[in-house]
Every structure is written in C-alpha cells, then in structure tokens.
OpenMM code with the backbone's topology and positions (N, CA, C; nanometers):
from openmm import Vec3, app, unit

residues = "UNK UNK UNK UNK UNK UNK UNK UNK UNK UNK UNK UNK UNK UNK UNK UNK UNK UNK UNK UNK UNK UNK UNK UNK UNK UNK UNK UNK UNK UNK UNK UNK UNK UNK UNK UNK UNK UNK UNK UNK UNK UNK UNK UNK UNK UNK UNK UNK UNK UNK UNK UNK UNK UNK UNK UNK UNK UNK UNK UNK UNK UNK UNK UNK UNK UNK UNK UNK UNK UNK UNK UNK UNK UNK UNK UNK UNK UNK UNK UNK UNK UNK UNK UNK UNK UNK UNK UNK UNK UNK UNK UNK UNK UNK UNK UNK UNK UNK UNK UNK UNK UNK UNK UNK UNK UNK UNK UNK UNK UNK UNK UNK UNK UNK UNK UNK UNK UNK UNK UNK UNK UNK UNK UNK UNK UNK UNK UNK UNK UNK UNK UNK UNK UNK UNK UNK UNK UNK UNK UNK UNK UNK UNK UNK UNK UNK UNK UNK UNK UNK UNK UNK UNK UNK UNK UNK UNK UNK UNK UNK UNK UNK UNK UNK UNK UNK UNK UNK UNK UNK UNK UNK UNK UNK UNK UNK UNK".split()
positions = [
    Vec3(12.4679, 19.4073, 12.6956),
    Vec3(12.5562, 19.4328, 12.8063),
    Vec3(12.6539, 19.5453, 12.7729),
    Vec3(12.6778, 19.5503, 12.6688),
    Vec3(12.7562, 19.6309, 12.6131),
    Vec3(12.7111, 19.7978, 12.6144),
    Vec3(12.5743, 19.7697, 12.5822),
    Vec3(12.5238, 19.8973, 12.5762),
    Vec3(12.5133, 19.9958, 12.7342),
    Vec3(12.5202, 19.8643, 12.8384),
    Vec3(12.4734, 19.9173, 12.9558),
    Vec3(12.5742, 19.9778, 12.9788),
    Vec3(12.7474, 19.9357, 12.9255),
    Vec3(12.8714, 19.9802, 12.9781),
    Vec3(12.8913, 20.0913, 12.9428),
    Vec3(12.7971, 20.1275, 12.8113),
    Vec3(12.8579, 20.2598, 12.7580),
    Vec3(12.7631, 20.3424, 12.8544),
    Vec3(12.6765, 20.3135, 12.8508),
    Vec3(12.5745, 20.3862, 12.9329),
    Vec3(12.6091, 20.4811, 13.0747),
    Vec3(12.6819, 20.3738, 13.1440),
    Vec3(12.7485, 20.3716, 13.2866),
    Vec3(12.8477, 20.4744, 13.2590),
    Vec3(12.9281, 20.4270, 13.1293),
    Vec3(13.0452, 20.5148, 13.1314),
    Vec3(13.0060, 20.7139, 13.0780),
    Vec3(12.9120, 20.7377, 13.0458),
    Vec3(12.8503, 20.8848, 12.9951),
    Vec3(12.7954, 20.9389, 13.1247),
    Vec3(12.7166, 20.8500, 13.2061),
    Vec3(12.6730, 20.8470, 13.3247),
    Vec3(12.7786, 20.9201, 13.3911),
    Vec3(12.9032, 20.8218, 13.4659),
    Vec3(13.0086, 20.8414, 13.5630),
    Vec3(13.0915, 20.9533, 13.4882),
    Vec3(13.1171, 21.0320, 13.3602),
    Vec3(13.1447, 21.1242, 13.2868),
    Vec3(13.0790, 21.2511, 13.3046),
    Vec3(12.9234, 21.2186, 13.2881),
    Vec3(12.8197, 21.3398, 13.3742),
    Vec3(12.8689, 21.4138, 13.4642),
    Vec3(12.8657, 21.2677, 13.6034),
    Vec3(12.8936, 21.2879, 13.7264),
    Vec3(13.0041, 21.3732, 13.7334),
    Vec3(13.1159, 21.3371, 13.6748),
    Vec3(13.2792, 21.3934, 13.6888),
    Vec3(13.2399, 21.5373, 13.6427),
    Vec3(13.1762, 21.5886, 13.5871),
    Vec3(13.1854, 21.6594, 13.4822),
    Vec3(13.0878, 21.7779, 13.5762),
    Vec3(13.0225, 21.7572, 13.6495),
    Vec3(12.9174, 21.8153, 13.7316),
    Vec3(12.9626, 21.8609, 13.8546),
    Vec3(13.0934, 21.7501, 13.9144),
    Vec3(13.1837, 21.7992, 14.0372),
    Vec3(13.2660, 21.8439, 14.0133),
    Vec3(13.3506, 21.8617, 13.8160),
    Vec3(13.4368, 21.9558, 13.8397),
    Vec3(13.3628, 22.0805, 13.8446),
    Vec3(13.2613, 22.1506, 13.7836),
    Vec3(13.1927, 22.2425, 13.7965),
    Vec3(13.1369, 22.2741, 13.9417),
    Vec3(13.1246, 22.2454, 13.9938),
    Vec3(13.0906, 22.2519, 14.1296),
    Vec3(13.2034, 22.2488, 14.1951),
    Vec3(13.3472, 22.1715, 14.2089),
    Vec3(13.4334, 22.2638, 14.2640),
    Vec3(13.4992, 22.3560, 14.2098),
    Vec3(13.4894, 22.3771, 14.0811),
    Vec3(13.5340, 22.5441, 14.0184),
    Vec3(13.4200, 22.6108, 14.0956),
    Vec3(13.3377, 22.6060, 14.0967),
    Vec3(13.2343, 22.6858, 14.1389),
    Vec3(13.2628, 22.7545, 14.2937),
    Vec3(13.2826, 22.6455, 14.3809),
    Vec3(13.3492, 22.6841, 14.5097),
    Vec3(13.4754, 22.7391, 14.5102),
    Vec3(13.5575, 22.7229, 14.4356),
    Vec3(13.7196, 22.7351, 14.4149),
    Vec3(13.6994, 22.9332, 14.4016),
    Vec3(13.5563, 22.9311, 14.2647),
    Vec3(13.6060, 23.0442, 14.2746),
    Vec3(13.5298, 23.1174, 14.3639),
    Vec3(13.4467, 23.0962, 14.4325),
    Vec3(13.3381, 23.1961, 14.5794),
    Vec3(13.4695, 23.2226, 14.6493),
    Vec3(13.5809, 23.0852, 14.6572),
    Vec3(13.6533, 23.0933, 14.8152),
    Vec3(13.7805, 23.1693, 14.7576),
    Vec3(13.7723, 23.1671, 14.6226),
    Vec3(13.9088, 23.3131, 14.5903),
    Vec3(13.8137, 23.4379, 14.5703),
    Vec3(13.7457, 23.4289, 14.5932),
    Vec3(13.6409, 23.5894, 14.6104),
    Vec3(13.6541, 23.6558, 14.7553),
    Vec3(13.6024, 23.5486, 14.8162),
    Vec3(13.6275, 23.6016, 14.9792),
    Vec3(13.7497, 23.6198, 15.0000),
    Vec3(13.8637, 23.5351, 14.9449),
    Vec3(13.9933, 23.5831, 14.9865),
    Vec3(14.0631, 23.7038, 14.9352),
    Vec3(14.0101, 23.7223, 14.8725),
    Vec3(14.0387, 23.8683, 14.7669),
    Vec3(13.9882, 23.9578, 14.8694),
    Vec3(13.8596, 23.9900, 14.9274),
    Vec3(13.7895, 24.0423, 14.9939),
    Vec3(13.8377, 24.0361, 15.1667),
    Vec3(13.9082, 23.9336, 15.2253),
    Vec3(13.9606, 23.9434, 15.3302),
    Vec3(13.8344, 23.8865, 15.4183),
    Vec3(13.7548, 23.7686, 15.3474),
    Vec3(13.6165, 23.7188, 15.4473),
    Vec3(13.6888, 23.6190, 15.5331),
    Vec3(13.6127, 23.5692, 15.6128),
    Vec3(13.6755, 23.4566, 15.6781),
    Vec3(13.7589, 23.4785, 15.8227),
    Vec3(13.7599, 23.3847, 15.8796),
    Vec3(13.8436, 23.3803, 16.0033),
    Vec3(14.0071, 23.4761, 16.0237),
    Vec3(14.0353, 23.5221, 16.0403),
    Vec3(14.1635, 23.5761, 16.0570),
    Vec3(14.2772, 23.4836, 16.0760),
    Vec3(14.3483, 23.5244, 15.9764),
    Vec3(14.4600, 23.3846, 15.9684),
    Vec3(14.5574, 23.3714, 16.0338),
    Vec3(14.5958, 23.5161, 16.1343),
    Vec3(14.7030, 23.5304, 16.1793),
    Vec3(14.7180, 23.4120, 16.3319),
    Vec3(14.6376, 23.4136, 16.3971),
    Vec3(14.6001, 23.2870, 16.5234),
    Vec3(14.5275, 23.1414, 16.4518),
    Vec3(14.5676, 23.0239, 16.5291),
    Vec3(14.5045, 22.9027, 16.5307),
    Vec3(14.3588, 22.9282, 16.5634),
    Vec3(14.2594, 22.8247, 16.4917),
    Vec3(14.1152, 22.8431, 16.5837),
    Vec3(14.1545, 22.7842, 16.7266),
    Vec3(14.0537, 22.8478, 16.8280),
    Vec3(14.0616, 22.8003, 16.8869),
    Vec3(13.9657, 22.6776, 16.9571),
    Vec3(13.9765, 22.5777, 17.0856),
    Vec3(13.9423, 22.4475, 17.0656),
    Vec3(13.7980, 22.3948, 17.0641),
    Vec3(13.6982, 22.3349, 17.0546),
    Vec3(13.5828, 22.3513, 17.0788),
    Vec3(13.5041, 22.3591, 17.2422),
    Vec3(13.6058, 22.3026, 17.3155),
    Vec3(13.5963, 22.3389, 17.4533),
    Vec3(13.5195, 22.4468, 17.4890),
    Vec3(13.6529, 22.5688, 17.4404),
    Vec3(13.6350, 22.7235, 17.5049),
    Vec3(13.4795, 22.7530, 17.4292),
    Vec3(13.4647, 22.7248, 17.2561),
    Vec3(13.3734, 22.7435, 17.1897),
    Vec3(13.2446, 22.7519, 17.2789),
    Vec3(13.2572, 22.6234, 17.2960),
    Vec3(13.0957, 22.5587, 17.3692),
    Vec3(13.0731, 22.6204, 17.5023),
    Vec3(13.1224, 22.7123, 17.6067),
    Vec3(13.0842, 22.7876, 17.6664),
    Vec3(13.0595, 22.9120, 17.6416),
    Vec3(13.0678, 22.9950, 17.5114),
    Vec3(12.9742, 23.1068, 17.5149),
    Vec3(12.8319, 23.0691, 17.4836),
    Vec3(12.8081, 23.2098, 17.5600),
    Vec3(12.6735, 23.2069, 17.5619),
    Vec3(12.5965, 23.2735, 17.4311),
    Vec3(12.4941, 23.2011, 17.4299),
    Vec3(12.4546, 23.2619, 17.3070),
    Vec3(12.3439, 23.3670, 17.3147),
    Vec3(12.2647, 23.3887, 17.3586),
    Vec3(12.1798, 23.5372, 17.4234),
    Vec3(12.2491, 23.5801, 17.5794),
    Vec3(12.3346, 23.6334, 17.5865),
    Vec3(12.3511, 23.7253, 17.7156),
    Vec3(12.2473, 23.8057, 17.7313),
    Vec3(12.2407, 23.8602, 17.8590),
    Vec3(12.1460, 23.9149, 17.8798),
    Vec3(12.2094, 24.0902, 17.8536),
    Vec3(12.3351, 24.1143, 17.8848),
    Vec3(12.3714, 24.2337, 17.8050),
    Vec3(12.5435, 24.1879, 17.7114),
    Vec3(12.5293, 24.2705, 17.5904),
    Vec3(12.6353, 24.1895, 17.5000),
    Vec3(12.7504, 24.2879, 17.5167),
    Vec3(12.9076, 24.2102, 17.4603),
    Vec3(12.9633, 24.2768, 17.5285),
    Vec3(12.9839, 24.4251, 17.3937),
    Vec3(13.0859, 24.5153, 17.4804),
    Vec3(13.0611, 24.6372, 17.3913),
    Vec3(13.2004, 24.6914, 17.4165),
    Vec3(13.2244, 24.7207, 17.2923),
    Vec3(13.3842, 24.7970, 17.2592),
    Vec3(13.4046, 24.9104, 17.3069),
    Vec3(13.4744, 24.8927, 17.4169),
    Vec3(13.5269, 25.0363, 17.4959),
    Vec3(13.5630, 25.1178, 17.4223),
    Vec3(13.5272, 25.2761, 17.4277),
    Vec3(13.5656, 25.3574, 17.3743),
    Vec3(13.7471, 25.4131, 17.4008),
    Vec3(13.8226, 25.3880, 17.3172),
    Vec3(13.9877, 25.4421, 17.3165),
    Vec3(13.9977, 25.4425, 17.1736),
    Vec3(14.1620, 25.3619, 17.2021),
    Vec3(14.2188, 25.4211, 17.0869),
    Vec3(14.2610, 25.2793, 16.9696),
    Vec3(14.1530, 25.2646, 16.9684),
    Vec3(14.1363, 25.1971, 16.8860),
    Vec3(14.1818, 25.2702, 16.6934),
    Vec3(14.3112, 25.2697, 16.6854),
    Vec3(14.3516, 25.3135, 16.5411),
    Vec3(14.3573, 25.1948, 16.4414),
    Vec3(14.3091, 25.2462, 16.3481),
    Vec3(14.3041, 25.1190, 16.2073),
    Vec3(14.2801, 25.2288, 16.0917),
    Vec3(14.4045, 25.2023, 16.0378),
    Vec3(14.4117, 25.2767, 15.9038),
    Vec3(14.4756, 25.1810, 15.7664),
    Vec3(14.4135, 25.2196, 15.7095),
    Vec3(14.4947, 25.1452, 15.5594),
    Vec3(14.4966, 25.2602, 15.4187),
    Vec3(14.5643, 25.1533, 15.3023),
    Vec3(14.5650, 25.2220, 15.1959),
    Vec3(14.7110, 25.2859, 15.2522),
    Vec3(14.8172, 25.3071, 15.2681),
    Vec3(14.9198, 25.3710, 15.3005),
    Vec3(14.8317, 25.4782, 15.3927),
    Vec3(14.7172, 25.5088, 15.4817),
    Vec3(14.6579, 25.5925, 15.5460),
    Vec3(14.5651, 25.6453, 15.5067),
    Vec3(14.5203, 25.6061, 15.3627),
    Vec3(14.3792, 25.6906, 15.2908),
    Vec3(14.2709, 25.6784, 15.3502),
    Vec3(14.2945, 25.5680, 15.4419),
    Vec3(14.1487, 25.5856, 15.5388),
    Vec3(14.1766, 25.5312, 15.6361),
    Vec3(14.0277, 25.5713, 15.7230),
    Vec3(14.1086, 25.5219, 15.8772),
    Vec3(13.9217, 25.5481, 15.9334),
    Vec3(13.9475, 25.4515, 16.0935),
    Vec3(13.8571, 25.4592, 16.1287),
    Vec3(13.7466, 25.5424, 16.0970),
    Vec3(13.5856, 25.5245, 16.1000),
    Vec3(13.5253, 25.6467, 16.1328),
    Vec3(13.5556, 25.7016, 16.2752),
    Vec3(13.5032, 25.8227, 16.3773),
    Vec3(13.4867, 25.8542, 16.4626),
    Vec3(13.4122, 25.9103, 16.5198),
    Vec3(13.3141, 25.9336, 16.6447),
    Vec3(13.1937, 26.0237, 16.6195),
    Vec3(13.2052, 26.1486, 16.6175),
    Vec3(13.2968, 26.1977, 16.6351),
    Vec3(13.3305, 26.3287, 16.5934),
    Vec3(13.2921, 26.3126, 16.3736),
    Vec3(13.3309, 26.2777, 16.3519),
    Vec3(13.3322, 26.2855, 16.1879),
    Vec3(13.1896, 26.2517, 16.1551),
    Vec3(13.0791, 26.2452, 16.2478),
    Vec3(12.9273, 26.1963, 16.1725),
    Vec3(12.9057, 26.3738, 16.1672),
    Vec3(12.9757, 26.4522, 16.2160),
    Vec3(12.8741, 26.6062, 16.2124),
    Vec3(12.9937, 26.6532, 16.0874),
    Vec3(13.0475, 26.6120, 16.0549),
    Vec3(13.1543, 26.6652, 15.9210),
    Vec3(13.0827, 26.5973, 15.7967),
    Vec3(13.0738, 26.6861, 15.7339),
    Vec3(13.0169, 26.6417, 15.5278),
    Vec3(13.1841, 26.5740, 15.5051),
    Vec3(13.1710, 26.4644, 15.5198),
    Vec3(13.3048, 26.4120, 15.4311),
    Vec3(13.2580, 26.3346, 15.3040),
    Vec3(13.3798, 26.3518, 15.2348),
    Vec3(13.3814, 26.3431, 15.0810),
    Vec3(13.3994, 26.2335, 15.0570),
    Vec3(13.3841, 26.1431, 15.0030),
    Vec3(13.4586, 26.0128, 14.9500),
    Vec3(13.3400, 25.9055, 14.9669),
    Vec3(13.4005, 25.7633, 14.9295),
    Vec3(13.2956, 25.6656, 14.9356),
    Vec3(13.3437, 25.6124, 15.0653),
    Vec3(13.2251, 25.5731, 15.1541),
    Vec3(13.2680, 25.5044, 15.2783),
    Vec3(13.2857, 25.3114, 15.2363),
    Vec3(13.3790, 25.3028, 15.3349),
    Vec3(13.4207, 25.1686, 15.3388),
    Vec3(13.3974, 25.0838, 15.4665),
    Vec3(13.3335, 25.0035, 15.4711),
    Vec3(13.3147, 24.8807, 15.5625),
    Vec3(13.3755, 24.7707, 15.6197),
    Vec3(13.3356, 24.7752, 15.6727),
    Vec3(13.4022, 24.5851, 15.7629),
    Vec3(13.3408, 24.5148, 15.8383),
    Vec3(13.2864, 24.4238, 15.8159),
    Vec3(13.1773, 24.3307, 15.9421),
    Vec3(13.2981, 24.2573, 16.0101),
    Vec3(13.3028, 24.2573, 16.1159),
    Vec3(13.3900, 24.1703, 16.2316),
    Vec3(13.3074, 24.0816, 16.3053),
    Vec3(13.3148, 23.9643, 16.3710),
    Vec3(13.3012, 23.9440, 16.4788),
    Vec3(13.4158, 23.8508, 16.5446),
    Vec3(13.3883, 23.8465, 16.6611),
    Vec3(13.4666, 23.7974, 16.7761),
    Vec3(13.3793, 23.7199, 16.8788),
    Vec3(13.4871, 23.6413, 16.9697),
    Vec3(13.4401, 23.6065, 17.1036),
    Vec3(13.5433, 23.6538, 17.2313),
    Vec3(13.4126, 23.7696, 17.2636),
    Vec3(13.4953, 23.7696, 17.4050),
    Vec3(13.4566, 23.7238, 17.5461),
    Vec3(13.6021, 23.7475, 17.5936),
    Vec3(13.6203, 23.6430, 17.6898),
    Vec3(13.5807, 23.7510, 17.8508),
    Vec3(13.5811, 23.6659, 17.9718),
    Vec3(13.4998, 23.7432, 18.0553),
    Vec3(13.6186, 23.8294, 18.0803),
    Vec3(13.7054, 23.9147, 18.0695),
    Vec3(13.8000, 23.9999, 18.1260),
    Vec3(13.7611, 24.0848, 18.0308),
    Vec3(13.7204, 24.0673, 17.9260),
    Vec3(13.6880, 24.1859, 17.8073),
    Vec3(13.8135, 24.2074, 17.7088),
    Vec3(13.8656, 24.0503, 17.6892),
    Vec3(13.9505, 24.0314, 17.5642),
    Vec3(13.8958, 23.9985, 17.4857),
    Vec3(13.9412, 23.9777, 17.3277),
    Vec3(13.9453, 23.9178, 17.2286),
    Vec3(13.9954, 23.7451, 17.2537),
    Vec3(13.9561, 23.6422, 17.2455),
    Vec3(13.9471, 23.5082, 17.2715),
    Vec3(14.0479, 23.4721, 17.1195),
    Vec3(14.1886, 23.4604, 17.1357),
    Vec3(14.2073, 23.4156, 17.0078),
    Vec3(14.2219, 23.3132, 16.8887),
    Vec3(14.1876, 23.3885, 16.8163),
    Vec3(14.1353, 23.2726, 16.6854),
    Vec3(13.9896, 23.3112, 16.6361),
    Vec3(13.9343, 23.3979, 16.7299),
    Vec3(13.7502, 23.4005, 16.7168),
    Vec3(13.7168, 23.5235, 16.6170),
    Vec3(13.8766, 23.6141, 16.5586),
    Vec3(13.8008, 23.7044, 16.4638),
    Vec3(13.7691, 23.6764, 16.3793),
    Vec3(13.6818, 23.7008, 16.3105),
    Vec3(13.5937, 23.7001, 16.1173),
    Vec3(13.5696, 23.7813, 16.0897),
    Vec3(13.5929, 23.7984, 15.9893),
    Vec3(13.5392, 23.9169, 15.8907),
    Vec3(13.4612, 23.8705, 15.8244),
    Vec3(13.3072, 23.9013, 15.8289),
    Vec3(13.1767, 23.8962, 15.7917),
    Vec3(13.1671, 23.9562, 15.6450),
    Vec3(13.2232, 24.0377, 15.6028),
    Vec3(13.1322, 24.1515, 15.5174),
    Vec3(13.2559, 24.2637, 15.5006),
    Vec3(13.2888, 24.3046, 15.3452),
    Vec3(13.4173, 24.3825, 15.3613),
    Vec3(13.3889, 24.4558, 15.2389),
    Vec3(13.4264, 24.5630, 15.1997),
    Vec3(13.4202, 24.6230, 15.0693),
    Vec3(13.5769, 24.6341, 15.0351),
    Vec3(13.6843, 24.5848, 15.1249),
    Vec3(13.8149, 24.5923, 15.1029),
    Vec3(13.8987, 24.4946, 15.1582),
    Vec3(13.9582, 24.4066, 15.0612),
    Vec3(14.0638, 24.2975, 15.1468),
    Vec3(14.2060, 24.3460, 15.2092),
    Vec3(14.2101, 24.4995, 15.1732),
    Vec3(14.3531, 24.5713, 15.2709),
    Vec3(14.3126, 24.6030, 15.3987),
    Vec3(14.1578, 24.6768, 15.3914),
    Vec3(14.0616, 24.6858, 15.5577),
    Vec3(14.0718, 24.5901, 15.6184),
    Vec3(14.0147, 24.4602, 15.5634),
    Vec3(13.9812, 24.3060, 15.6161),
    Vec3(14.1495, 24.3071, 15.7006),
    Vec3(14.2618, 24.3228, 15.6455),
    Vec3(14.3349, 24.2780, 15.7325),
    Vec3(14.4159, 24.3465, 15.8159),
    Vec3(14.3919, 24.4557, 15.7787),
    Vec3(14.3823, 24.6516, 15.9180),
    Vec3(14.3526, 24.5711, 15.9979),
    Vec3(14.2127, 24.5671, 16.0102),
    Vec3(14.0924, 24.5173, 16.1094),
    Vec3(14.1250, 24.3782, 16.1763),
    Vec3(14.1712, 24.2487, 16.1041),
    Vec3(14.2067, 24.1812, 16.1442),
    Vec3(14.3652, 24.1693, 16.2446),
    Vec3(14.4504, 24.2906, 16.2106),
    Vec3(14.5581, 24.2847, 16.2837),
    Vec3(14.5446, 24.3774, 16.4085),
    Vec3(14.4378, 24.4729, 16.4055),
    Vec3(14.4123, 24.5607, 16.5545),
    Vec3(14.2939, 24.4817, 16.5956),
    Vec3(14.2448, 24.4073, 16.6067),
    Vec3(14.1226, 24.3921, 16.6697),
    Vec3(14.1124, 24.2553, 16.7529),
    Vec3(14.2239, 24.2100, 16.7649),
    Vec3(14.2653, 24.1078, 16.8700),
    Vec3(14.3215, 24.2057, 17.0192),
    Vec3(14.3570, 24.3528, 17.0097),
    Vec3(14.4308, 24.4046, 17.1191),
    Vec3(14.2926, 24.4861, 17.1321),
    Vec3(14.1740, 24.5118, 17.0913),
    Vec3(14.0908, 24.6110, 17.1339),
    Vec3(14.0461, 24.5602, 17.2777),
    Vec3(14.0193, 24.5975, 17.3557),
    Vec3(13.9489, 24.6035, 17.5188),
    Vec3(13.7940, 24.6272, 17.5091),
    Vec3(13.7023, 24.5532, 17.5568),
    Vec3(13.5670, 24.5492, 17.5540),
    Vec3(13.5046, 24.5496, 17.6993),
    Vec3(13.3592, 24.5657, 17.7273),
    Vec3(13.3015, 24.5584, 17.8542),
    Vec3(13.2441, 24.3876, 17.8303),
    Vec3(13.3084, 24.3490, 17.8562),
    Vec3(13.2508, 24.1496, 17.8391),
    Vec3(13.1192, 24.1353, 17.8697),
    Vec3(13.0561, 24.0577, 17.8143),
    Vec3(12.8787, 23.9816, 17.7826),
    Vec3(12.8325, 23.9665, 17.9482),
    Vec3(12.7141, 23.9680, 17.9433),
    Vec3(12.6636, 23.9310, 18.1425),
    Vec3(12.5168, 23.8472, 18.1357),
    Vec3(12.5377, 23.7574, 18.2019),
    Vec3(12.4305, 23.6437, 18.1882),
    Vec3(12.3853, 23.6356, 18.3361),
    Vec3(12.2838, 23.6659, 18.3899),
    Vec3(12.2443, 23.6764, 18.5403),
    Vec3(12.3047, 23.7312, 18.6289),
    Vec3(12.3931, 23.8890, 18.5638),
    Vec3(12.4752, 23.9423, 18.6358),
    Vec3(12.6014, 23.9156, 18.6445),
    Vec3(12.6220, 23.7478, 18.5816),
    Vec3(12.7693, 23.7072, 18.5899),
    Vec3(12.8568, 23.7883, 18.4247),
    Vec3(12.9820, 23.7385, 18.4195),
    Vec3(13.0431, 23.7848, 18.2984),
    Vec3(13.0312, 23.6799, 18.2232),
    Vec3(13.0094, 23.6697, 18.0933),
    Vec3(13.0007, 23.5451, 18.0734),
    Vec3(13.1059, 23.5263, 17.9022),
    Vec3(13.1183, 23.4732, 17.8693),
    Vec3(13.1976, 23.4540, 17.7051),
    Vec3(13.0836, 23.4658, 17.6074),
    Vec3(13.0792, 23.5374, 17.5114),
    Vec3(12.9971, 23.6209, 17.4289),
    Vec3(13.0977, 23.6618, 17.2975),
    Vec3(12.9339, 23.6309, 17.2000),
    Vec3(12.9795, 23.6924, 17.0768),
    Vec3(12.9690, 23.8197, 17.0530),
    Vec3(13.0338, 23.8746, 16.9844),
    Vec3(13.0863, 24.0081, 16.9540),
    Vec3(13.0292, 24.0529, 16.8099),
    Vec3(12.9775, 24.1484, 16.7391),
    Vec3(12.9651, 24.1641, 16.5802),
    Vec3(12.9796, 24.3012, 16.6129),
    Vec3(13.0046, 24.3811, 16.5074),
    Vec3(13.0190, 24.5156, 16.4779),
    Vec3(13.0462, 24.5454, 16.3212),
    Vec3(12.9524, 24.6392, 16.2231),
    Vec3(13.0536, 24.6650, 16.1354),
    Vec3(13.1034, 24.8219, 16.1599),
    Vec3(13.2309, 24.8083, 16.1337),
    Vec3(13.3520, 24.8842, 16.1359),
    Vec3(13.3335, 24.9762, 16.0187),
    Vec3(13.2759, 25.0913, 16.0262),
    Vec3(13.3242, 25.2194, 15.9249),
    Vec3(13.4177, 25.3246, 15.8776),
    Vec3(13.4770, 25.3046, 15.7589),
    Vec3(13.6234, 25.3579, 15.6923),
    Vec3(13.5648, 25.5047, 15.6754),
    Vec3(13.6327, 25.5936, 15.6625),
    Vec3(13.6595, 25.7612, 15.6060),
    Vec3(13.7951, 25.7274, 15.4983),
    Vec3(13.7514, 25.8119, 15.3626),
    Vec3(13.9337, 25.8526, 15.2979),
    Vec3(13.9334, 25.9759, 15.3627),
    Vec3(14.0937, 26.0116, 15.3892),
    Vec3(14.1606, 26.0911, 15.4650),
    Vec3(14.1472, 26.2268, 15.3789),
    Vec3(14.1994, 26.3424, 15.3782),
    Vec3(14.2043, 26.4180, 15.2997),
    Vec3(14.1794, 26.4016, 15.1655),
    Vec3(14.3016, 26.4565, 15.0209),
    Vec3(14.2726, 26.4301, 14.9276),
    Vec3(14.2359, 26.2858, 14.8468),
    Vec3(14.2436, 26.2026, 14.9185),
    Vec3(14.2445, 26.1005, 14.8649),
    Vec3(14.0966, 25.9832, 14.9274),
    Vec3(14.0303, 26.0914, 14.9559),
    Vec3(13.8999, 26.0236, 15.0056),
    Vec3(13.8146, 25.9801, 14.8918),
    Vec3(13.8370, 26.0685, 14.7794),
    Vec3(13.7656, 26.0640, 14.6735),
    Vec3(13.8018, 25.9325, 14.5523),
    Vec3(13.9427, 25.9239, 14.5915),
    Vec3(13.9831, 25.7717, 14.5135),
    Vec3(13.9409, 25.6649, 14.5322),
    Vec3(13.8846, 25.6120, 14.4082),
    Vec3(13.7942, 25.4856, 14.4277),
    Vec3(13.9006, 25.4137, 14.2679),
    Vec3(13.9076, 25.2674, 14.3733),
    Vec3(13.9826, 25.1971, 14.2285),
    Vec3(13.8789, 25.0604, 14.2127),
    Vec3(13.8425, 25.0269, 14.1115),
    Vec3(13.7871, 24.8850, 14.0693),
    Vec3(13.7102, 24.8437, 14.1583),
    Vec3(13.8257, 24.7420, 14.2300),
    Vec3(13.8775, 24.6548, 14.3200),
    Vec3(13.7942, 24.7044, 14.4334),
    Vec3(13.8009, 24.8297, 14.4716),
    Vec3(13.7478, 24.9140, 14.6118),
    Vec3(13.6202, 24.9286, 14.5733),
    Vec3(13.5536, 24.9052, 14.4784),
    Vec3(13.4313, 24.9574, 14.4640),
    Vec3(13.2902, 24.8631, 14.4741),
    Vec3(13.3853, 24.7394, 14.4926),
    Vec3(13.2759, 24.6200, 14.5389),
    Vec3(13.2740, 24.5850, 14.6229),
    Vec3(13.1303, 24.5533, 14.6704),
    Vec3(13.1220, 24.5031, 14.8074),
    Vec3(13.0344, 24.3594, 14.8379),
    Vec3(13.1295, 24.3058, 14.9200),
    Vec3(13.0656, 24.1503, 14.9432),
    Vec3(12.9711, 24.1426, 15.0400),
    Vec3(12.8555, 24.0804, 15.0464),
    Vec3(12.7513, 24.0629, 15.1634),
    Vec3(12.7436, 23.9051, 15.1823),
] * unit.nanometer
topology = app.Topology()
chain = topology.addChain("A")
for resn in residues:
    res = topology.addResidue(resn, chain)
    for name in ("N", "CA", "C"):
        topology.addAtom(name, app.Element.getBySymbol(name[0]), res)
C-alpha cells in the first residue's frame, strides 16, 4: 500500500510538473503577442454576443475601406502608411506590416471592440493601427442587396520616412504570423 502512495505521489508530481510547463509555455506565446501588439484592441470593451451573432459571414460583397485620410504613423513618424502613390517610388527601407480585422456595421463604421490585430512585425504599429482604425469610414458588407454587418481583414503596409527608413532595430525585425 505503501508503495502505491509513493507511486500516486511521482504520478500527481509528473502531472504538476507538466502544467507548470504548459502554462510557462502559454505565459510565454501570450507575452510574445503582447510584445507584438496581437490580439483584440484594448482600448474598447468586447462587444456583446448579440451584435456578434448577426454578422454575416459570406456577404455577397465585403465591406471596403474608403479611400481618405486615413493617417497612421509611428516610431516618432519613421513610418507611416503605405500609399498608392509610393508603389511607383523605389523606397528604401524594410517594409512593415499589420493584419487588422474588424466588424463593420451597416452605416460603414467600425463596431466597437471588433479590432484585432492578426499579424504585426511591430507592437508600436499594432497600436498606431489600433488607435486610428476605430474612426476609419468603410462602404459596409451587402447580402441580397441589403447592408449587412461584416467582417473586415486588411493587412496594413508601413514605409520608413526619409532618413530613417533604413533603421531596423532587433525588436523591428521580427515578424509574427
């Protein structure tokens, strides 16, 4: 009987020993993404599952980010949006990313609480992006002609600005998928 106790007890030691590793393991993925700026945008509450459960999930056309003035710059300004003007310019530097998505709503808002950042090569972008991209204006999702609540994805492409396009630190040089 004795033997079985010790047994039990190396056993339930295993166990312990297997979930602290496994939540270090998660502890550290979820300080990776936060480093990186992944995840829901922290600045709004989610919002309720109500609103959730009425988008649609194939619209028949999705919605699409009106062209303005949409500004997002970071780094004290070292980079800033791409634009299509800048695809016919040789620019210098390493480009920087941002996966977003959203849900918008039928007026062609941002629904708040619904931004994420998917995919980031920068956690100062991640939260550029996360602080302009609740006010951007969209053409809202259409499901049999109606408007309907629709998901949103886009990734978002960085330029460095002048001299400082070419600065790449560590930190900036990885990218999360």
């Amino acid at each position: 009987m004795a033997v079985l106790g010790v047994v039990s007890s190396v056993a339930a030691h295993a166990v312990r020993a297997q979930d602290v590793k496994a939540a270090a393991k998660e502890e550290a993925a979820i300080e990776e993404a936060a480093r990186h700026g992944l995840g829901r945008c922290p600045d709004k509450p989610a919002p309720d599952s109500a609103t959730l459960g009425d988008v649609v999930a194939k619209p028949d056309k999705k919605p699409r980010r009106l062209p303005g003035d949409m500004q997002i710059t970071a780094g004290q300004g070292a980079f800033r949006l791409e634009t299509p003007d800048d695809q016919f310019h040789n620019m210098e530097g390493h480009p920087r990313r941002v996966g977003v998505t959203a849900v918008i709503d039928t007026s062609g808002r941002v629904v708040p609480g619904t931004v994420t950042i998917t995919s980031s090569s920068s956690g100062e972008l991640s939260m550029a992006v996360c602080h302009a991209f609740g006010d951007q204006r969209f053409r809202p999702g259409q499901k049999g002609g109606t408007t309907v609540l629709a998901q949103y994805a886009e990734t978002l492409e960085f330029i460095g600005t002048a001299a400082t396009s070419t600065l790449r630190s560590a930190k900036d040089e990885s990218s999360v998928r």
